[in-house]
C-alpha positions as CSV (number, residue, x, y, z in Angstrom):
1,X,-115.9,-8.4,27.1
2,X,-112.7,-9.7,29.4
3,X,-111.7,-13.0,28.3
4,X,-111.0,-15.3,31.4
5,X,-107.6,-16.7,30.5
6,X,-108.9,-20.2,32.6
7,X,-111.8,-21.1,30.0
8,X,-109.4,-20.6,27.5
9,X,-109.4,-23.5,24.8
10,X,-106.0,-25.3,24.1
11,X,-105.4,-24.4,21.0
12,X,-106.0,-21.0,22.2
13,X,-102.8,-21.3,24.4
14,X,-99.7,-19.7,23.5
15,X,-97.1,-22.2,22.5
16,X,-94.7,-22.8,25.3
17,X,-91.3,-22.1,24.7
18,X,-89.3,-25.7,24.3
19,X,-85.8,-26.2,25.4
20,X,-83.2,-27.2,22.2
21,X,-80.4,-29.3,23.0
22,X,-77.9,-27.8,20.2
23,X,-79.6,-24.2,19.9
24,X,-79.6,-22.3,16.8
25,X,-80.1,-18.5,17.0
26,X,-77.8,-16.5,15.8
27,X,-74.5,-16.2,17.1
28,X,-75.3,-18.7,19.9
29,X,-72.5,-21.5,18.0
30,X,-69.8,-18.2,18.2
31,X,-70.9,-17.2,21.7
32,X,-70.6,-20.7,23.0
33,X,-67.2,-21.5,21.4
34,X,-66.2,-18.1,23.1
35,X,-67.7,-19.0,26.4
36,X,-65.3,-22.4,26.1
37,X,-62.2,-20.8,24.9
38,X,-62.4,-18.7,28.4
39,X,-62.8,-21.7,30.2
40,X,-59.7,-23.7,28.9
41,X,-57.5,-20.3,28.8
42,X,-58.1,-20.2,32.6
43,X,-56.9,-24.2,32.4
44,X,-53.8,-23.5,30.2
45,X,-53.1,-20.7,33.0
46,X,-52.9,-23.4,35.3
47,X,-51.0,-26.0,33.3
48,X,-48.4,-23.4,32.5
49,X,-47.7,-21.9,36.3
50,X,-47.5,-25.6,37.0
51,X,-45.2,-26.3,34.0
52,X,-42.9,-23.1,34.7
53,X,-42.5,-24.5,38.7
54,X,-41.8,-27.7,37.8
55,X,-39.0,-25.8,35.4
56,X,-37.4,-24.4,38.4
57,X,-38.2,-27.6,40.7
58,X,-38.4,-30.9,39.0
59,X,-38.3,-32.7,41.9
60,X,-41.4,-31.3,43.4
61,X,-44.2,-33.6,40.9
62,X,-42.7,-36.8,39.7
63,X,-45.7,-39.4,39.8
64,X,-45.5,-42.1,37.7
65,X,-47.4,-46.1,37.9
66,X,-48.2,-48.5,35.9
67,X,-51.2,-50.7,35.9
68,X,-51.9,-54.3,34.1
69,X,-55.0,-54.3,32.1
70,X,-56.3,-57.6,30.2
71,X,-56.9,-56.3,27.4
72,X,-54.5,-53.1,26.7
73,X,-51.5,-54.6,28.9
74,X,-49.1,-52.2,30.7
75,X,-50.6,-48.9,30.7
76,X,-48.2,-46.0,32.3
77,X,-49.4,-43.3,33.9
78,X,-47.0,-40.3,34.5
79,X,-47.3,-36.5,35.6
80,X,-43.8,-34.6,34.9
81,X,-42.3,-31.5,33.8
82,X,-42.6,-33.2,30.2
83,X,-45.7,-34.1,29.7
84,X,-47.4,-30.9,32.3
85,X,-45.8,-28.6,29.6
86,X,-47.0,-31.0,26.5
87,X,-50.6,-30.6,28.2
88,X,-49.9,-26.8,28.6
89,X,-49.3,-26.5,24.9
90,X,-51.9,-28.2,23.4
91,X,-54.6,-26.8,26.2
92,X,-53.0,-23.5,24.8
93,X,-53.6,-24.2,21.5
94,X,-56.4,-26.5,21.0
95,X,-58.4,-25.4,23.9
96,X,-58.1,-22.1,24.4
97,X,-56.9,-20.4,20.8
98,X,-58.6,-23.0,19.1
99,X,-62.0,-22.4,20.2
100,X,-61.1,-18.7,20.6
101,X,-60.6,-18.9,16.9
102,X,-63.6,-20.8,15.7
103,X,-65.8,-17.8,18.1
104,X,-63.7,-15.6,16.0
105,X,-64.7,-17.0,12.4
106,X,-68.3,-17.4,13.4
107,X,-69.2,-14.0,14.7
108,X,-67.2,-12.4,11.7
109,X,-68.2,-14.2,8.7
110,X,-71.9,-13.5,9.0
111,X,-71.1,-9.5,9.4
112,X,-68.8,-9.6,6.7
113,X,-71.1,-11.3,4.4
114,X,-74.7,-9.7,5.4
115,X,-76.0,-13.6,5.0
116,X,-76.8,-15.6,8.7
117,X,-74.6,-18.3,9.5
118,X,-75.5,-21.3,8.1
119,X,-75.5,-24.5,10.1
120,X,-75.6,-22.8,13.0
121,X,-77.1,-25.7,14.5
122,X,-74.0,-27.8,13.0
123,X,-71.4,-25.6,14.2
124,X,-72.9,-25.3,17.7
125,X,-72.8,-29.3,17.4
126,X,-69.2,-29.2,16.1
127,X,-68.0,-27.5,19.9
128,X,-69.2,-30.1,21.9
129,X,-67.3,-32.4,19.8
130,X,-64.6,-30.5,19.3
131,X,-64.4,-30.0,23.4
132,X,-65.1,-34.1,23.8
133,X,-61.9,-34.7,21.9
134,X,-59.6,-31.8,23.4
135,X,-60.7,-33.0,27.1
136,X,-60.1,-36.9,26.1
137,X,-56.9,-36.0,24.1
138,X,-55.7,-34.2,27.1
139,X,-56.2,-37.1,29.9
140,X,-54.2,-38.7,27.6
141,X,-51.6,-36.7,27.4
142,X,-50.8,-37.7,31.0
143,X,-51.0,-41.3,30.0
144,X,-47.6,-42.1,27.9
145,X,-48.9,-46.1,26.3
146,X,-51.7,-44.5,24.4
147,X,-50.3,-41.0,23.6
148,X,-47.6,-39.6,20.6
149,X,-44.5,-38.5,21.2
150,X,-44.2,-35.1,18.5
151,X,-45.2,-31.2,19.8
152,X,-49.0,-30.6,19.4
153,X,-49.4,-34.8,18.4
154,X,-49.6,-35.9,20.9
155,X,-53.6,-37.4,21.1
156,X,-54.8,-41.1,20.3
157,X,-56.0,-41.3,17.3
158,X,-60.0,-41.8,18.2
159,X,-60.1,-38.1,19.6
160,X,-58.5,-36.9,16.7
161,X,-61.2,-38.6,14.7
162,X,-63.1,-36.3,17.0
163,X,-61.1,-33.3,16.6
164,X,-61.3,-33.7,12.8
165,X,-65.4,-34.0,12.7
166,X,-65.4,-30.7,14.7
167,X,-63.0,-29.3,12.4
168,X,-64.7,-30.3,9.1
169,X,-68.6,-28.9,10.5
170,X,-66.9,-25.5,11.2
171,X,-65.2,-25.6,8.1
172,X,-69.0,-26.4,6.2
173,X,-70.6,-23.6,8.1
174,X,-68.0,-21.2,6.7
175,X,-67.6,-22.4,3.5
176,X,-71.4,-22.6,3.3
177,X,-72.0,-19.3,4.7
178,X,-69.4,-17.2,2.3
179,X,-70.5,-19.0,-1.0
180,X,-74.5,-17.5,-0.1
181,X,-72.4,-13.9,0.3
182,X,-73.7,-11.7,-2.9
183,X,-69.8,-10.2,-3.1
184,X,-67.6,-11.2,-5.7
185,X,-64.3,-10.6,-3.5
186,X,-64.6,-11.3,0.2
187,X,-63.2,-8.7,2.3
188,X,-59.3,-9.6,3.2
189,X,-60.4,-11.4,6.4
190,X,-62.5,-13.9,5.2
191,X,-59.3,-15.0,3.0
192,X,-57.2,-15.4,5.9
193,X,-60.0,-17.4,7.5
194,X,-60.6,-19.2,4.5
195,X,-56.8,-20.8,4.3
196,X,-56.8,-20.9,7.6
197,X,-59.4,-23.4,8.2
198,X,-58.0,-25.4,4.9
199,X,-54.7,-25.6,6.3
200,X,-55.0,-26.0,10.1
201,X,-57.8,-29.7,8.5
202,X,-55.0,-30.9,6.3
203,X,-52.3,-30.3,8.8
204,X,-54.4,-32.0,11.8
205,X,-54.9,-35.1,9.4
206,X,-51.4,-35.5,8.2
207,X,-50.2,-36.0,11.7
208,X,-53.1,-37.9,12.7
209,X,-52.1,-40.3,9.8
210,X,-48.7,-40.2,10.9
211,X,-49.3,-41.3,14.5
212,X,-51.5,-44.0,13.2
213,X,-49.4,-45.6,10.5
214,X,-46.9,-45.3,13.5
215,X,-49.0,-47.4,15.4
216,X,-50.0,-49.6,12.7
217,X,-46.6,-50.5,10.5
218,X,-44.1,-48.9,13.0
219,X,-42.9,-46.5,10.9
220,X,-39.4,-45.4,11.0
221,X,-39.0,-42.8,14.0
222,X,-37.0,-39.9,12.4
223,X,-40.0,-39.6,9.3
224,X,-42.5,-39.5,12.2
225,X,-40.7,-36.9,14.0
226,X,-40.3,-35.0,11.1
227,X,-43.6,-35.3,10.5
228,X,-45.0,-34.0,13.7
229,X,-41.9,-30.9,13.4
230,X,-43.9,-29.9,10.0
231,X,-47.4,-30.4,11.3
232,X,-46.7,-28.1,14.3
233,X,-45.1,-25.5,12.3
234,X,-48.4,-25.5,9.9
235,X,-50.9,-25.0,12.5
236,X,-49.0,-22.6,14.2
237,X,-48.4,-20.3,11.5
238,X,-51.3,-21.1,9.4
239,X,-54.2,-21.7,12.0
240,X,-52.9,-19.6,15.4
241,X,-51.3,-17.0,13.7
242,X,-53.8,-16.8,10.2
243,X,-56.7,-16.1,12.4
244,X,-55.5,-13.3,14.8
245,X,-54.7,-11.2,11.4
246,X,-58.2,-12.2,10.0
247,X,-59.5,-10.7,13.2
248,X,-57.2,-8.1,13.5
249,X,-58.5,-6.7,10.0
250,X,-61.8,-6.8,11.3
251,X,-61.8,-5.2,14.7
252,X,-59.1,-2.0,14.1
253,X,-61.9,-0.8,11.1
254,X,-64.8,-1.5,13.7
255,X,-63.0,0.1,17.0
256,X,-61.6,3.2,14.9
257,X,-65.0,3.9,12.9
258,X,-62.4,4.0,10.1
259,X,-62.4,2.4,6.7
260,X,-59.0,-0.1,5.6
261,X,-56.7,2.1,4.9
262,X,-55.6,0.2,1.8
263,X,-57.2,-3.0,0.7
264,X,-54.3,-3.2,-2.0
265,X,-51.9,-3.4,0.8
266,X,-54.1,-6.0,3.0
267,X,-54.6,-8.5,-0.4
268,X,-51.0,-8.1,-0.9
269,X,-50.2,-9.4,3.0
270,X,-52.4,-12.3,2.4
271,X,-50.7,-13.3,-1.1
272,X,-47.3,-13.5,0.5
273,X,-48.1,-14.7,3.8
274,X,-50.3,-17.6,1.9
275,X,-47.1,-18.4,-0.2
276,X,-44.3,-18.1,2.8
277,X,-46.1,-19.8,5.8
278,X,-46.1,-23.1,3.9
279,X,-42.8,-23.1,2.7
280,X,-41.5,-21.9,6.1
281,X,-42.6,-24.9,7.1
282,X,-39.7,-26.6,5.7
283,X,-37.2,-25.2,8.4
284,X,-38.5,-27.2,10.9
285,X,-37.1,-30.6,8.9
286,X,-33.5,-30.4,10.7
287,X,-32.0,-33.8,10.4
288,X,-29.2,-35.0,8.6
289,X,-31.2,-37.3,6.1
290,X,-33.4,-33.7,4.7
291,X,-31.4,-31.9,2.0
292,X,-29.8,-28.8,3.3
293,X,-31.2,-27.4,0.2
294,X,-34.9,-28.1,1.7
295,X,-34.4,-26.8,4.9
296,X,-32.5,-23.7,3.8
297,X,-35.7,-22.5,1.5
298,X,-37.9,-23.0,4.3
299,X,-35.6,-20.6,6.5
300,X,-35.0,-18.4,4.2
301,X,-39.3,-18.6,3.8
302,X,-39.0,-17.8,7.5
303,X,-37.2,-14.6,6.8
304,X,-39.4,-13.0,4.2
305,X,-42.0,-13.3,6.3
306,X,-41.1,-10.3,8.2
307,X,-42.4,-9.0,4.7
308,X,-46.2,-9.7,4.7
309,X,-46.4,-9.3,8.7
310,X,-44.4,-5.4,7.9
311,X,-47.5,-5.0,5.3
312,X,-50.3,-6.1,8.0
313,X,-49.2,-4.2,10.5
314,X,-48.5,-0.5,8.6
315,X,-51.9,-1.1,6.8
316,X,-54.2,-1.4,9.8
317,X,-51.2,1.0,11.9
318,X,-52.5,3.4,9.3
319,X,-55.8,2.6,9.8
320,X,-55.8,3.5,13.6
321,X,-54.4,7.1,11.7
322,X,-56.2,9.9,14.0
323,X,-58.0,7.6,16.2
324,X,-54.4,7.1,18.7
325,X,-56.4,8.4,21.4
326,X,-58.5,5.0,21.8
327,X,-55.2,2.9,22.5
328,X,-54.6,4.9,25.8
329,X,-57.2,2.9,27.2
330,X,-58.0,-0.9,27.9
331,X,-60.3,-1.7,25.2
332,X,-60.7,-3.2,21.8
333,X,-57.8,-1.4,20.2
334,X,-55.2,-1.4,23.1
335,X,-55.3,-5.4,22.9
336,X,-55.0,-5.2,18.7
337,X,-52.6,-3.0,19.5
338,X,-50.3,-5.3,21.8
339,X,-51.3,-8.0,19.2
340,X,-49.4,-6.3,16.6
341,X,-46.9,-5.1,18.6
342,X,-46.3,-9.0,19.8
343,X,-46.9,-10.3,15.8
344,X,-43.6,-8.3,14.7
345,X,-41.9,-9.1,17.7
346,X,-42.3,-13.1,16.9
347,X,-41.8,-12.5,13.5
348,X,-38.6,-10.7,13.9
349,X,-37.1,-13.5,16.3
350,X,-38.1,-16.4,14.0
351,X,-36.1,-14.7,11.3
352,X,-33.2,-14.2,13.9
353,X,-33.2,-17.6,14.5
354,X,-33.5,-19.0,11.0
355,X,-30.1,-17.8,10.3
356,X,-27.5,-20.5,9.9
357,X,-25.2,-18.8,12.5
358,X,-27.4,-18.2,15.4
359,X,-29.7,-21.6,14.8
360,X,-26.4,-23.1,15.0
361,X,-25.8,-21.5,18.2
362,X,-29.1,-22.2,19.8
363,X,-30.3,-25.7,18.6
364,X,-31.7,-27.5,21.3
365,X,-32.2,-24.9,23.6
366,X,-34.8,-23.1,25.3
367,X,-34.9,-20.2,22.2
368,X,-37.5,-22.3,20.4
369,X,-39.6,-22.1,22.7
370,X,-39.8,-18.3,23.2
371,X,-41.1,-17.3,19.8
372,X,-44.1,-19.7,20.1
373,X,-45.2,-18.3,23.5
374,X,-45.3,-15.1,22.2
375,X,-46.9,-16.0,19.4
376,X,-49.7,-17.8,21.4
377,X,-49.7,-15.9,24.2
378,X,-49.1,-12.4,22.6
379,X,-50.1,-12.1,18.9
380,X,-53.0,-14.6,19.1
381,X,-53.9,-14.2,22.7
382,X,-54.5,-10.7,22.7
383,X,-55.9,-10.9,19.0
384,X,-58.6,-12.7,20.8
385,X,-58.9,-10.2,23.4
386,X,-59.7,-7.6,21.3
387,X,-62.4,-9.7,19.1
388,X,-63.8,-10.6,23.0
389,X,-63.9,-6.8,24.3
390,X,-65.7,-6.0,20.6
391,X,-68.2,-9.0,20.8
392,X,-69.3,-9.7,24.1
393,X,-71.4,-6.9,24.4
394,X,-73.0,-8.0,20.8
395,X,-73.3,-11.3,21.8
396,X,-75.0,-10.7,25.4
397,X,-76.7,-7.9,24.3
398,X,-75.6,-5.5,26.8
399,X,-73.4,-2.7,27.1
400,X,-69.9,-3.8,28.6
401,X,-67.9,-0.9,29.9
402,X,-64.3,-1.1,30.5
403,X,-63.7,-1.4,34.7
404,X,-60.1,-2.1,36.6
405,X,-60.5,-6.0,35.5
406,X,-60.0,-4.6,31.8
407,X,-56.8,-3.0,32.7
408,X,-55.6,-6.1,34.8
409,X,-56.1,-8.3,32.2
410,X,-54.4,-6.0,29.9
411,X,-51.4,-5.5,32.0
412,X,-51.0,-8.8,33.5
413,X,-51.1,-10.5,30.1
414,X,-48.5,-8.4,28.7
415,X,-46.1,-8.8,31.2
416,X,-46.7,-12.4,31.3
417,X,-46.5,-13.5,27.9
418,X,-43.8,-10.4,27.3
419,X,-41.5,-12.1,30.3
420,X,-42.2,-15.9,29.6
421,X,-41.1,-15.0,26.2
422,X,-38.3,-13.0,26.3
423,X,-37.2,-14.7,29.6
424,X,-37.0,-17.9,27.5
425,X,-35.4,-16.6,24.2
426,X,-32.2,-15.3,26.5
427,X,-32.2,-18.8,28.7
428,X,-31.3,-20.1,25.0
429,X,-28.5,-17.6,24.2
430,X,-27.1,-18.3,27.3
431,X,-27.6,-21.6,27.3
432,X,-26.1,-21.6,23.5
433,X,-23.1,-19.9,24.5
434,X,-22.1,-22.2,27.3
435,X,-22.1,-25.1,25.0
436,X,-20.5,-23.3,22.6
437,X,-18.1,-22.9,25.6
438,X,-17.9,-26.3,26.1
439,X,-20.5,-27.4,28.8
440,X,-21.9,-30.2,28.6
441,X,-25.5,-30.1,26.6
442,X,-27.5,-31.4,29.3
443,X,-31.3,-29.4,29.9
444,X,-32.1,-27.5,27.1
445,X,-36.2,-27.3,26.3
446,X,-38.3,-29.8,27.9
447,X,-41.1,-29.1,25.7
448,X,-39.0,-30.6,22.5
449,X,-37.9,-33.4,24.6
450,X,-41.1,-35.5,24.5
């Protein structure tokens, strides 16, 4: 006999679906840090066309007011070619490859490990708060009383309080999730991820205590500045550059449908990129009160590690072995392939320019600048890409077939970060040589000038 569904008693009812305010299915905290990431790359975009025309014209944007408040005093307002490129740079890396990076960890741990995510809830928490402090840190940026003065430091110290929460959930859904793994040794990525995470938290806090015992005991300027040198080099090559190979080990096996071609050879990377980056860190101390000694080990540091990138690269080149084919188009593997392409590239000019000849020659010029973009904008940035093309259609559950966008992107990226970069690395030498000539030493990079 038909049951009519309007005599139906309540408890008979199917249980409506309720709306969660911090969902936690799986993959939802990875899709939505992904989702985010896309968002702030298309504002770093923005930021950085502005940046690169204010380059050329200066004159064009010079606003700056201040305003008497009762409580804070004079508070300075000011949009310039300084601080438009100091908000390019951290939208770059804290917006975009930050939460790029944190979709990254989350979609690949669980798939490494066969165990779910734990705290998905946590970590989907952790993006909002992450975000909150990014957006806050960024208005800020524009607003020179309450802001630091050091590359990538530039935040008040309550959103890095923020930044640092966010940072410490994603680090306890990791650390949570890989200690439930069965495996007694974690495939090479997780170990990337692992130090990665570890190092970009300590980093972040040393310069957040910097800038606060700045604030609070007015420490002396040069230690501060040196501080904010080190801190920058850290994240970069720890956190930005740690977590495109941690991917990049990841997606060439999945995209080829061919095993590592040698774990020995992956490990070994890690081991020497674990023991250089730090140390590299070092060269970034250049002031007359550091030991030459000190900043010599951390350049030659910067050297060898030409060494563990060489290893990355000819491990998972070897691994593409047979599957060439695939790079021809605009997929997964042609952005891992650009990434490793871009990874040697940077590597190979940071050792260029940690010799004591040509550093001398291009100190305070724009060559500085050019490694990092095409370490952000290349290695990491197309790292990214590839982990996007191989996890979107995982994550929406739908096929996602490669159409003329793919091969925009692709093409427009490259020749975007390729020329920024290079453009930027030869505005030094020249710019090198004509003080070397005797030219005054007037422009040089904007971005180290704040």
């Amino acid at each position: 006999m038909a049951v009519n569904p309007k005599k139906l008693r309540p408890y008979d009812e199917p249980p409506r679906k309720r709306f969660s305010l911090i969902p936690s299915a799986p993959d939802s905290a990875a899709g939505a840090f992904l989702v985010v990431s896309m968002l702030w790359l298309v504002v770093a975009t923005g930021i950085g066309a502005l940046g690169a025309l204010l380059l050329a014209m200066p004159e064009l944007l010079q606003l700056a007011f201040e305003n008497q408040f009762p409580v804070v005093g004079t508070v300075k307002f000011e949009i310039s070619a300084a601080t438009v490129n100091s908000g390019f740079m951290n939208a770059l890396v804290y917006g975009w490859l930050s939460n790029a990076a944190f979709a990254t960890i989350l979609f690949i741990v669980p798939r490494i490990t066969g165990v779910r995510l734990k705290m998905e809830g946590t970590a989907w928490g952790a993006m909002w708060i992450w975000n909150l402090g990014v957006a806050g840190g960024m208005a800020a940026v524009y607003v020179p009383t309450f802001s630091g003065t050091g590359p990538l430091a530039e935040f008040p110290t309550a959103f890095d309080g923020l930044l640092l929460l966010g940072l410490l959930m994603v680090n306890g859904a990791f650390w949570l999730t890989l200690l439930a793994s069965p495996q007694r040794l974690p495939y090479v990525s997780l170990w990337f991820f692992g130090l990665a995470l570890l190092a970009f938290m300590g980093a972040y806090a040393l310069g957040a205590a910097a800038q606060a015992g700045d604030w609070l005991i007015n420490l002396d300027d040069t230690v501060v500045a040196l501080v904010y040198a080190f801190v920058a080099r850290l994240i970069l090559i720890f956190w930005v550059i740690g977590v495109a190979l941690g991917s990049l080990f990841y997606v060439v096996p999945r995209a080829t449908f061919n095993a590592l071609a040698s774990g020995g050879m992956a490990f070994a990377s890690w081991v020497l990129w674990a023991g250089l980056s730090g140390v590299s860190a070092l060269g970034a101390l250049v002031d007359p009160s550091v030991p030459y000694v000190v900043t010599s080990i951390g350049n030659t540091a910067t050297i060898l590690l030409l060494a563990p990138i060489l290893l990355a690269v000819a491990t998972l080149a070897m691994t593409i072995s047979g599957r060439w084919s695939l790079t021809l188009g605009a997929g997964t593997l042609a952005f891992a392939l650009l990434s490793m392409t871009f990874l040697l590239s940077t590597t190979v000019l940071e050792g260029i320019g940690a010799l004591a000849t040509v550093q001398a020659a291009v100190r305070g010029t724009e060559w500085a600048t050019g490694p990092i973009i095409l370490a952000t904008l290349g290695a990491a940035t197309f790292a990214h890409f590839a982990l996007a093309d191989h996890a979107a259609p995982r994550l929406l559950r739908r096929d996602w077939g490669d159409t003329i966008l793919t091969d925009v992107q692709l093409w427009a990226s490259f020749v975007g970060a390729a020329v920024a970069g290079l453009s930027l690395v030869a505005a030094g030498i020249v710019h090198g040589s004509l003080i070397s000539d005797g030219a005054p030493p007037t422009g040089g990079s904007r971005s180290a000038s704040r």
